[in-house]
C-alpha positions in Angstrom: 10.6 -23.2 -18.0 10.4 -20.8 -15.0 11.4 -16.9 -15.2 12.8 -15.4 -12.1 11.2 -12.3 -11.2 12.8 -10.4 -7.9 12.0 -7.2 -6.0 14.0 -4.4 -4.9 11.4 -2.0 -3.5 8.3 -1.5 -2.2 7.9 2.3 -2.0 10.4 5.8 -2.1 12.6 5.1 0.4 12.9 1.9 0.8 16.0 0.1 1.8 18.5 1.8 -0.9 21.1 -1.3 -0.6 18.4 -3.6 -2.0 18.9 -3.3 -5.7 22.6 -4.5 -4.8 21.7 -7.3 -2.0 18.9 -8.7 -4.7 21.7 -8.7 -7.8 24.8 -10.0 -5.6 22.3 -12.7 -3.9 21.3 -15.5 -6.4 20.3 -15.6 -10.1 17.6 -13.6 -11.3 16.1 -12.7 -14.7 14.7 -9.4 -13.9 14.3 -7.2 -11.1 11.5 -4.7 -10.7 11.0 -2.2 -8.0 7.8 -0.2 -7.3 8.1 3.4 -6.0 4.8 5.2 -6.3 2.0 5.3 -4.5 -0.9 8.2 -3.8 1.5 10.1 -1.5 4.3 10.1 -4.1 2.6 10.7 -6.6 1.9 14.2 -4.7 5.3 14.6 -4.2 6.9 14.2 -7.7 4.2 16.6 -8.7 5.5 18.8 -6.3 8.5 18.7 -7.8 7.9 18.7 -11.4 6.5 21.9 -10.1 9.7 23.5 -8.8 12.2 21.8 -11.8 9.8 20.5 -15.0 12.8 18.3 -16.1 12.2 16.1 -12.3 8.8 13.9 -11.5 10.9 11.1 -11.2 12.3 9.1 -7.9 15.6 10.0 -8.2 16.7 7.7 -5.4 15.8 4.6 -8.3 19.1 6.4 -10.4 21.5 6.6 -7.5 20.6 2.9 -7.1 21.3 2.1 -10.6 24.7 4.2 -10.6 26.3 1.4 -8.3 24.5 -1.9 -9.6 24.6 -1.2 -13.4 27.5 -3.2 -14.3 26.6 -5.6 -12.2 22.8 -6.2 -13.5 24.5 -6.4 -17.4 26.8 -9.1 -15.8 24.1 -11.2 -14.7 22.1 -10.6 -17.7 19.1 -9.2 -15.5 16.8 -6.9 -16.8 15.1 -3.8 -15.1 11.8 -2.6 -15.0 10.7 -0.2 -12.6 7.4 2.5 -12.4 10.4 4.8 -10.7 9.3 7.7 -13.9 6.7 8.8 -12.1 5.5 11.8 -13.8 8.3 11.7 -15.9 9.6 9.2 -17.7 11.2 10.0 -20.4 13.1 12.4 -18.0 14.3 9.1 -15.8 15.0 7.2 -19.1 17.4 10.2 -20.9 19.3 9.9 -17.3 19.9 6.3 -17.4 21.0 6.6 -21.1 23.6 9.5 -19.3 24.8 7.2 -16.1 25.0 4.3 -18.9 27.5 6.9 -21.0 29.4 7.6 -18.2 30.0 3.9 -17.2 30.7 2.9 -20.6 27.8 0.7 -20.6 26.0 -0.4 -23.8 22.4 -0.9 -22.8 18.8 -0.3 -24.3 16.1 1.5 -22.1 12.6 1.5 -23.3 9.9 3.9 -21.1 6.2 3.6 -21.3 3.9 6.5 -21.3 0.2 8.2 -21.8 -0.7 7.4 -17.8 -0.4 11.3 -17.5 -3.6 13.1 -18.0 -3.2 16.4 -16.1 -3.1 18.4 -18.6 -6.7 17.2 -19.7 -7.7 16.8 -16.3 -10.1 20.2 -16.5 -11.4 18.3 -19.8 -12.7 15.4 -17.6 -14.0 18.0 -14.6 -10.8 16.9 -12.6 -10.7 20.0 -11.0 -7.8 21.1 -8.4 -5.4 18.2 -9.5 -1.9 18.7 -9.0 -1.7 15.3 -10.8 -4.1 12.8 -12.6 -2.5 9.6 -13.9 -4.0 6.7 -15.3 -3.3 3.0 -14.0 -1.8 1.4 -17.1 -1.8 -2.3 -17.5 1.7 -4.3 -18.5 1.6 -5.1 -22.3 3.3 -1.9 -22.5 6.1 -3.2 -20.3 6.0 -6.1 -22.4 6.1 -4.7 -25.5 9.4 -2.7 -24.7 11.5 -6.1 -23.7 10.2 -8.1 -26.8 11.7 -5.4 -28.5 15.1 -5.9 -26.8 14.9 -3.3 -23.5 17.3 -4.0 -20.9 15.6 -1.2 -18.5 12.0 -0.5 -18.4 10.9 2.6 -17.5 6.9 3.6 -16.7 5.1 5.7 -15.3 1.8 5.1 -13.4 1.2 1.7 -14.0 -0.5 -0.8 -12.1 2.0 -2.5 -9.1 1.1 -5.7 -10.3 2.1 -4.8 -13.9 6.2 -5.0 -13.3 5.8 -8.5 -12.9 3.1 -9.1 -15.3 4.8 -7.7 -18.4 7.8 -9.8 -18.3 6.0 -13.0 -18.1 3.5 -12.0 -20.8 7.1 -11.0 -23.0 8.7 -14.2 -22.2 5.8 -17.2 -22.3 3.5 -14.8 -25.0 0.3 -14.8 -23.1 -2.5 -13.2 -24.9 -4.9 -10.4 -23.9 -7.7 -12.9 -22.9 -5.4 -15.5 -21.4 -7.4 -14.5 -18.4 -6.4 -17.0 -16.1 -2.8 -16.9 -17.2 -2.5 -13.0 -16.5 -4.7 -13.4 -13.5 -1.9 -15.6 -11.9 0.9 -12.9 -13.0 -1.1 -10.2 -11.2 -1.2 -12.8 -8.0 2.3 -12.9 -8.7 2.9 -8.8 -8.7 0.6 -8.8 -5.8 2.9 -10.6 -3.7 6.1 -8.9 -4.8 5.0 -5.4 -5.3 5.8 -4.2 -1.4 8.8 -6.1 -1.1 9.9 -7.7 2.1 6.0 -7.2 3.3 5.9 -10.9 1.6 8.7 -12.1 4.1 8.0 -11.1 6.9 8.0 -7.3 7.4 4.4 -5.9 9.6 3.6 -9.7 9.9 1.0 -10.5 12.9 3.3 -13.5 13.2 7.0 -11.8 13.6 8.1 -13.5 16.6 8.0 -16.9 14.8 10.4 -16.3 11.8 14.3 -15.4 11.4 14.4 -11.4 12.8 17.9 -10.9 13.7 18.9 -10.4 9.7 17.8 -7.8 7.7 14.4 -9.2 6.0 15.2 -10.6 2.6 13.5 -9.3 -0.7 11.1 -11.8 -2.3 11.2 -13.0 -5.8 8.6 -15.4 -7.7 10.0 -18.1 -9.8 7.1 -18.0 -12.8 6.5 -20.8 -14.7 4.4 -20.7 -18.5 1.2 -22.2 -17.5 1.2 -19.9 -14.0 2.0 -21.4 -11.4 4.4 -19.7 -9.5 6.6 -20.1 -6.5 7.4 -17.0 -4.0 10.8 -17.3 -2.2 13.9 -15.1 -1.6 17.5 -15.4 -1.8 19.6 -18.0 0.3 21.5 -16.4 4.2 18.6 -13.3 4.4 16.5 -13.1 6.6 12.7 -13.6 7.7 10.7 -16.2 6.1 8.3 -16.7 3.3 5.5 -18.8 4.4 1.6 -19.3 3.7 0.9 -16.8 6.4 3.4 -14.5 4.8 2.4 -14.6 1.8 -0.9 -14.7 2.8 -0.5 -11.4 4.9 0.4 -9.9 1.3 -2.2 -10.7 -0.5 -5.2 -9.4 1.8 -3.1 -5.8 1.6 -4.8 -2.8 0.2 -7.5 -4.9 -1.9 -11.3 -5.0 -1.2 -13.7 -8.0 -2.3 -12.7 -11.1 -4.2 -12.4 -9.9 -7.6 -9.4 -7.5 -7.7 -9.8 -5.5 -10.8 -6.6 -4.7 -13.1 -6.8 -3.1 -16.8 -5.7 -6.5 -18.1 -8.1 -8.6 -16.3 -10.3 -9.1 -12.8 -8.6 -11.9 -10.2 -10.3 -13.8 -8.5 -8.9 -13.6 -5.5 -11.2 -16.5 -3.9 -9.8 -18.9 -6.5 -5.9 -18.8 -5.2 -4.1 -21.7 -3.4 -0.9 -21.7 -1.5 1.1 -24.4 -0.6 4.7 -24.5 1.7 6.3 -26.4 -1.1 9.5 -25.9 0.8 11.7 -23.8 3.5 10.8 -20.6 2.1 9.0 -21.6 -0.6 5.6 -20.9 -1.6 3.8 -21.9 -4.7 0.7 -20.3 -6.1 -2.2 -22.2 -8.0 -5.6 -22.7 -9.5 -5.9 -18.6 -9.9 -8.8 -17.6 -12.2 -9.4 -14.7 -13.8 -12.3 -12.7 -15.9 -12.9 -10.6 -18.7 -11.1 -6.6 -17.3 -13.1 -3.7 -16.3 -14.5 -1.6 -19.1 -13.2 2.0 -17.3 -9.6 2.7 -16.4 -9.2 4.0 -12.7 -7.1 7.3 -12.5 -5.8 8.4 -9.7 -5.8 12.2 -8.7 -4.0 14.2 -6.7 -4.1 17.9 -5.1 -3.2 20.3 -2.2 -6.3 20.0 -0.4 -5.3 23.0 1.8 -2.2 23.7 5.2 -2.8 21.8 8.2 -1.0 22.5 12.2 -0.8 20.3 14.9 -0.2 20.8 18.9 0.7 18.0 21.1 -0.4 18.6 24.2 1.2 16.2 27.2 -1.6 15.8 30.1 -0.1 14.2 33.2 -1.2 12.8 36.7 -4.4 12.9 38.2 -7.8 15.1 36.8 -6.7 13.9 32.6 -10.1 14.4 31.2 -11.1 17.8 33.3 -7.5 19.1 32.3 -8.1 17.7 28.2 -11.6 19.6 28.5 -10.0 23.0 29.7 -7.1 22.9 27.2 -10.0 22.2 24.3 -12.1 25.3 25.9 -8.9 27.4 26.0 -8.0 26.5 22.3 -11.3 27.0 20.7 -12.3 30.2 22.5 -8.9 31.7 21.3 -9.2 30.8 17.7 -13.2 32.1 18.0 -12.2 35.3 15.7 -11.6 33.0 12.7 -12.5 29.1 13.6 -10.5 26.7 11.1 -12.2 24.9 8.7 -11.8 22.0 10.8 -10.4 21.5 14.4 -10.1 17.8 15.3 -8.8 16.6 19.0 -7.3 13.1 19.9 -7.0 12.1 23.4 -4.1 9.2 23.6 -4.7 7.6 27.4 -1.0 6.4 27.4 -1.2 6.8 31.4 -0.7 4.3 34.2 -2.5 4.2 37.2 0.2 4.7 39.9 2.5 5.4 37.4 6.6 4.7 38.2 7.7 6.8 35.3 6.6 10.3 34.5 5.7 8.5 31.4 3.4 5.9 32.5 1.4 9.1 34.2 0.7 11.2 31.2 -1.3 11.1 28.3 -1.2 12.9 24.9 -4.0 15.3 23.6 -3.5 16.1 20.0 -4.9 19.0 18.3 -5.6 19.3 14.4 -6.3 22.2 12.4 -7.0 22.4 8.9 -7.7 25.8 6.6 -7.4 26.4 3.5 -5.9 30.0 4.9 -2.2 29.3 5.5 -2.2 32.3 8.4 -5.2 30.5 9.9 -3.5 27.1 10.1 0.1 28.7 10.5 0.5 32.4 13.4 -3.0 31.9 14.5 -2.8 28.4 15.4 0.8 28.1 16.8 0.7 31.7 18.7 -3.0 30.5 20.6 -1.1 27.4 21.6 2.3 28.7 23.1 0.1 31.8 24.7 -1.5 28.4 27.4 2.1 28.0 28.4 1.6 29.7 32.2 -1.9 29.8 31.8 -3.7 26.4 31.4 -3.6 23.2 33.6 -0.8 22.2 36.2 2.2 20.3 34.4 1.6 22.0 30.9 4.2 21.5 28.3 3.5 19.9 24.3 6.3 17.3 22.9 7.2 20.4 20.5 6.6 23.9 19.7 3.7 24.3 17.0 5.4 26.0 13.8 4.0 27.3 10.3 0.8 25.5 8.6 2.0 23.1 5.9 0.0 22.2 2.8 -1.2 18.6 2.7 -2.6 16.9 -0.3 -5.5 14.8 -0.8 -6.5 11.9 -3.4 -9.3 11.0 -4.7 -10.6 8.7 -8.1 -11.8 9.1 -11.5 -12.4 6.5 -14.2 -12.4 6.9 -17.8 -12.9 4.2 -20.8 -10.2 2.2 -21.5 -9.9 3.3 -25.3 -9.8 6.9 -24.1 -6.5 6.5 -21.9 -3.4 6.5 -24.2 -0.9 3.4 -23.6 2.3 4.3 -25.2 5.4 2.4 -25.5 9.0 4.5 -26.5 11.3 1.5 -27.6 15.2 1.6 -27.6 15.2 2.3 -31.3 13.2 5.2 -30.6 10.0 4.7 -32.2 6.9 5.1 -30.2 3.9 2.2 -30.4 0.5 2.5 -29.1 -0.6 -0.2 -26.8 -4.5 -1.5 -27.9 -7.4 -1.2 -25.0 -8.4 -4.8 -24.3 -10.5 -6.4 -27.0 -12.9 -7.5 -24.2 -14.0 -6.0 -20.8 -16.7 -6.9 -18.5 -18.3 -5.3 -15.6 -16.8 -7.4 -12.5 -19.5 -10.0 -11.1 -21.9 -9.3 -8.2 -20.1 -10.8 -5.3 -21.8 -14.2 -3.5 -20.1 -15.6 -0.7 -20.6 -19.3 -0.1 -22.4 -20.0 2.7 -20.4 -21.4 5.7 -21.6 -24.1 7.8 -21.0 -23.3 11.9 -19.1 -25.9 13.9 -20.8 -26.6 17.4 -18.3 -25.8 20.1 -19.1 -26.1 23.8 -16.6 -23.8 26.0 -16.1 -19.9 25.4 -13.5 -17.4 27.0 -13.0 -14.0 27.1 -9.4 -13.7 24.7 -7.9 -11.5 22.3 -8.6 -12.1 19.0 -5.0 -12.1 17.9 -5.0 -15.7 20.2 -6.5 -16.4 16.8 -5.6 -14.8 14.1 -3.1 -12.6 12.3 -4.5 -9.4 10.3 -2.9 -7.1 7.7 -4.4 -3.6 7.4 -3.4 -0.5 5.1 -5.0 2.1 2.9 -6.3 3.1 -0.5 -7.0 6.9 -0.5 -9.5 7.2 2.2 -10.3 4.1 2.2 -9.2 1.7 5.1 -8.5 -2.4 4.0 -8.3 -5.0 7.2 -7.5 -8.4 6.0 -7.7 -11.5 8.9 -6.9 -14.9 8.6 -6.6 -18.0 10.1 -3.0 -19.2 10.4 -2.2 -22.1 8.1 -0.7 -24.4 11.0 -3.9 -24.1 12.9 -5.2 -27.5 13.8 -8.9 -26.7 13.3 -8.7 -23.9 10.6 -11.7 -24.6 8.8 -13.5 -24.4 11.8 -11.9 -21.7 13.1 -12.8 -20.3 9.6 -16.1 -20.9 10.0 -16.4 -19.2 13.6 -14.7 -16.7 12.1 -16.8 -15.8 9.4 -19.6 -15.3 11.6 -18.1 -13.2 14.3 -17.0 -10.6 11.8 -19.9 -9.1 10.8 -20.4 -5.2 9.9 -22.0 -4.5 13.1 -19.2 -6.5 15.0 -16.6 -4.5 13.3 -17.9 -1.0 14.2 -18.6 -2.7 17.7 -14.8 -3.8 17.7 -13.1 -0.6 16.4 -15.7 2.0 17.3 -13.3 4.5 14.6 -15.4 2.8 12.1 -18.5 3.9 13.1 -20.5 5.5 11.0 -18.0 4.8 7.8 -19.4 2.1 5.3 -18.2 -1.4 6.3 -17.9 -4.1 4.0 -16.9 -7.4 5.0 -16.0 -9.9 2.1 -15.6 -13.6 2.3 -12.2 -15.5 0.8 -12.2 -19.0 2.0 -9.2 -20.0 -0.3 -6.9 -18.2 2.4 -9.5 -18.7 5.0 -9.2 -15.4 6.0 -11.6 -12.3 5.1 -11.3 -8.2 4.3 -12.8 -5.5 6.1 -13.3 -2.4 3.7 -13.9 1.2 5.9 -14.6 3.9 3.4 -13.5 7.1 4.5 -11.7 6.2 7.7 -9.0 8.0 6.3 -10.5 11.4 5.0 -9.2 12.4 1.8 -6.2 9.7 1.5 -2.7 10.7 0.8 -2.0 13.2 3.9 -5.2 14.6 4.9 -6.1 11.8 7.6 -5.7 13.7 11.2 -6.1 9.8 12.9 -3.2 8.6 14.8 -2.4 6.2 12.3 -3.1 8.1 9.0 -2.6 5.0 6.6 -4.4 2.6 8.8 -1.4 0.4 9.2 -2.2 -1.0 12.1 -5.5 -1.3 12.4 -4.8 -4.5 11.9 -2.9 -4.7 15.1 -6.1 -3.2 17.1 -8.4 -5.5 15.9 -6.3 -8.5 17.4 -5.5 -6.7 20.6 -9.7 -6.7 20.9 -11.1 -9.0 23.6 -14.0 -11.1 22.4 -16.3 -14.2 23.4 -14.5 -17.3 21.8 -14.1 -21.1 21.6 -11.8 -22.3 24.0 -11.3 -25.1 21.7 -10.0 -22.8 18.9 -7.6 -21.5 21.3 -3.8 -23.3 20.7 
C-alpha cells in the first residue's frame, strides 16, 4: 500500500492557485504546504507585533477559502506549518471559513515550538522570535486522532510529510531507517516545484512552456517512495531533478532531524518512469540529543544607493564616488559601509546599457537617522557634483530595519511538543527515547581515472549545481548528471578538483569564510558549506545575491582545466 503525499507550496508566496491545481489534478491523500522559513519567521513576528491575534500566513486561509469543499470531496487531508507563530490563531479561522461554508471538518494544531517568551531564560537576547524545530509525531498524533487539517507551527519542513506516513503505516520512534526515508521524502517535496524543474542547472532540457507542476511522493510502508507530479503540467521530475532538491540547503551526509539523522550518502534514485522517481536503500541513525531553535531579531536599519557608472575611466569614476560618499558621512560613519562594483559594461558598447556598470552602496546603523536623512541626503547632494554621466537607478529613501538570524540548541526533553486534537484535548508529544551525537564524517576514498587530454571549459560543460542558504550560512551542491556516459569518472575527477582551496580559488567571495566540502557518492555529486557568506542570514547580507541562490550558477560559469574526454 502506497500513501500519496502532494505539495502545494514551497514558501509565502508561492504560486496561490496551487492548492487548487494540486486538488483538481489527480488523486491525492494529503496535501501539505510549507510556508516558513528564517525570513518569515521575521515577518509574522512583525506582525504578531502590530495585531497579537496574526503570526500566521494568511495567504494559506484565502487558499483554503476556495479549495475547501473540494479537498472534503476528494477525501484529502491538510497539513500545513502555515501557524507560524500562531497556531491556534490559524486553526480558530479555519474552524470560522469551515462555519461559513457549511463544512463539517476537524482541525488539529500542534504547538510548544514557541519559546520567546523564555528566550531571555536561555540568554536569547534581542529575539523578536525563537521557535523550536519540532519533529512530526505531533502531526501524526493529530490525524490518528481523526484531523482533517493540520495545523503547526515551527516544525521541521521534512515533518509534513513525515507525520502522515508515520499515522498511516505506524512507524515507531526508532524505525530509523523507516523515518529516515520519510524525511528523504519531505526533503524533496518541501520547496515544491524546485523538485520539477524550477532553478534547475538543466532547464533547457525539460517541458518549460507550462507552468512547472507541483511534486507529490507516492510512499509505500517499508519506504520506498516514488516522486512524480500530476499528469498535462509542466517540467519534469527526473534523477537530476530530484537530485538538484536534495543537495538544497543541507551540509554533510548526515542531515540531522529531531526524529532521526539521514544519511544522506546512503540514498538511491532511479527513473522508474516518465516522471517518475523512486527512492531507496535510505538509512538512518539514532537523532540528535539537542533541538535546534531558530532565532530571530531586528539586527538594526539599513540604505542602499545605486550608483550607474558609464563609459570610459569606470574604476577612477567608482573610486571618486566612494571618496565623495565617505568623506560626507565622516561626522558620524555608519556602523558599516559596504560597496559593490557590478562591471555589467561592454567594451564598445552599442547600448547605453552594455557601457555602464553598477556601484552599489550599503549602509548599516543601528541609528535609523544615520542609515535614513544622513545617508539618502549625502547621496542626492553628488547629483551636479561627482563624475560625468551621474545618475543612480533610484532615489535613496528612509533607512529600513532588517532582521538577522542566528541558532540556539536546547535538549530535546526541555522543548515542549504539544498536540491540540479536534476534540480539544491537548497531548504532550515524548522527546525521543534515544538520541545520539551524529557520526564523525569519513568520506571513502576515490580512486582517480587517468585521462590524457585537458581544455580550458566551464564547469557547467559538466555539471549542474544547486545553491541556497541557511542563516548565514551559504550551501553549494554539484553533481554529475545521471545520463553522463562516464559519471563515475567524472565523479571521481570531480571529487578531486573541488577541494577547499579550489573553491575559494573559484569564487574568491568565499575567501576567508570556512569552507567545507563533503563527499556523497550516492548522487555522485558533493556540497560546498561557506559559513558566513551571508552575514547574519535572514536580511542582513549586503551581497548581490543575499540568499546565495545562484552561487550555484557562478561556479558553473567558472573556467577550469578539464578532461576533454569528460566533455559530451
Amino acid at each position: 500500500m502506497a500513501i500519496r503525499i502532494g505539495n502545494c507550496s514551497g514558501f509565502y508566496g508561492d504560486r496561490f492557485s496551487a492548492m487548487a491545481e494540486m486538488l483538481d489534478g489527480g488523486p491525492l491523500d494529503y496535501l501539505t504546504g510549507d510556508y516558513l522559513a528564517e525570513l518569515t519567521m521575521l515577518i509574522l513576528g512583525r506582525d504578531r507585533q502590530k495585531d497579537p491575534s496574526l503570526g500566521y500566513a494568511r495567504t494559506f486561509l484565502r487558499q483554503l477559502a476556495g479549495s475547501l469543499a473540494t479537498a472534503r470531496r476528494r477525501g484529502v487531508r491538510i497539513v500545513t506549518n502555515a501557524g507560524g507563530l500562531n497556531p491556534v490563531g490559524l486553526a480558530h479561522a479555519i474552524r470560522a471559513l469551515a462555519a461559513e461554508q457549511g463544512a463539517d471538518i476537524k482541525v488539529a494544531h500542534v504547538h510548544g515550538d514557541d519559546l520567546t517568551g523564555r528566550a531571555a531564560d536561555h540568554g536569547w537576547t534581542g529575539a523578536l522570535t525563537a521557535n523550536a524545530y519540532l519533529g512530526a509525531f505531533g502531526i501524526a498524533d493529530a490525524l490518528t486522532a481523526g484531523a482533517d487539517i493540520v495545523v503547526t507551527g515551527r516544525v521541521t519542513d521534512a515533518a509534513l510529510t513525515l507525520g502522515p506516513a508515520i499515522a498511516e503505516f505506524g512507524w515507531g520512534r526508532t524505525d530509523f531507517d523507516l523515518l529516515a526515508a520519510g524525511v528523504v521524502a519531505g526533503h524533496v517535496l518541501e520547496c515544491g516545484t524546485q523538485a520539477t524543474g524550477g532553478n534547475f542547472s538543466g532547464f533547457t532540457t525539460i517541458d518549460t512552456t507550462r507552468p512547472l507542476g507541483f511534486p507529490l511522493a507516492e510512499l509505500s510502508a517499508d519506504g520506498t517512495a516514488v516522486i512524480t507530479k500530476h499528469p498535462g503540467t509542466g517540467g519534469a521530475v527526473t534523477v537530476d531533478t530530484v537530485t538538484a532538491q536534495l543537495v538544497y540547503e543541507v551540509g554533510g551526509p548526515h542531515y540531522a532531524n529531531p526524529d532521526v539523522t539521514t544519511r544522506l550518502d546512503t540514498i538511491a534514485l532511479h527513473q522508474s518512469g516518465p516522471d517518475r522517481v523512486t527512492i531507496t536503500s535510505v538509512r538512518g541513525i539514532a537523532p540528535p540529543p539537542a533541538a535546534k531553535i531558530a532565532l530571530t531579531g531586528v539586527g538594526g536599519w539599513r540604505n542602499s544607493v545605486e550608483f550607474v557608472l558609464t563609459g570610459p575611466d569606470i574604476e577612477d569614476k567608482a573610486d571618486w564616488v566612494r571618496g565623495q560618499m565617505t568623506e560626507a558621512l565622516s561626522a558620524r560613519p555608519p556602523a558599516q559601509l559596504v560597496w559593490d562594483l557590478a562591471r555589467t559594461d561592454h567594451l564598445d558598447p552599442t547600448s547605453q546599457a552594455a557601457a555602464s556598470a553598477v556601484l552599489r552602496c550599503h549602509v548599516k546603523d543601528p541609528d535609523p537617522s544615520v542609515a535614513g536623512r544622513a545617508f539618502s541626503s549625502a547621496a542626492v547632494e553628488l547629483a551636479l557634483a561627482s563624475y560625468p554621466g551621474f545618475h543612480v537607478t533610484a532615489p535613496p529613501g528612509a533607512g529600513t530595519p532588517f532582521g538577522i538570524y542566528r541558532a540556539g540548541f536546547l535538549p530535546q526533553e526541555l522543548v515542549p511538543h504539544v498536540v491540540t486534537r479536534p476534540d480539544g484535548t491537548s497531548v504532550d508529544i515524548a522527546p525521543p527515547p534515544v538520541t545520539a551525537d551524529p557520526p564523525v564524517e569519513t568520506a571513502p576514498p576515490m580512486r582517480a581515472a587517468h585521462f590524457t587530454r585537458t581544455t580550458e571549459e566551464q564547469l557547467g560543460r559538466l555539471v549542474f549545481a544547486r545553491s541556497g542558504d541557511k542563516g548565514g550560512t551559504a550551501n553549494v551542491g554539484v553533481w554529475i548528471p545521471a545520463g553522463h556516459p562516464r559519471r563515475a569518472e567524472a565523479y571521481a575527477w570531480l571529487r578531486g578538483l573541488l577541494t577547499s582551496g579550489a573553491v575559494a580559488r573559484l569564487l574568491p567571495e568565499t575567501a576567508g569564510h570556512p569552507i567545507e566540502v563533503h563527499a556523497l557518492p550516492n548522487l555522485s555529486a558533493v556540497n560546498i558549506v561557506v559559513d558566513g557568506l551571508l552575514g547574519d542570514g535572514v536580511a542582513a547580507s549586503t551581497r548581490f545575491d543575499p540568499q546565495a541562490k545562484a552561487v550555484g550558477e557562478w561556479l558553473r560559469a567558472r573556467v577550469v582545466t578539464m578532461p576533454e574526454e569528460l566533455i559530451r
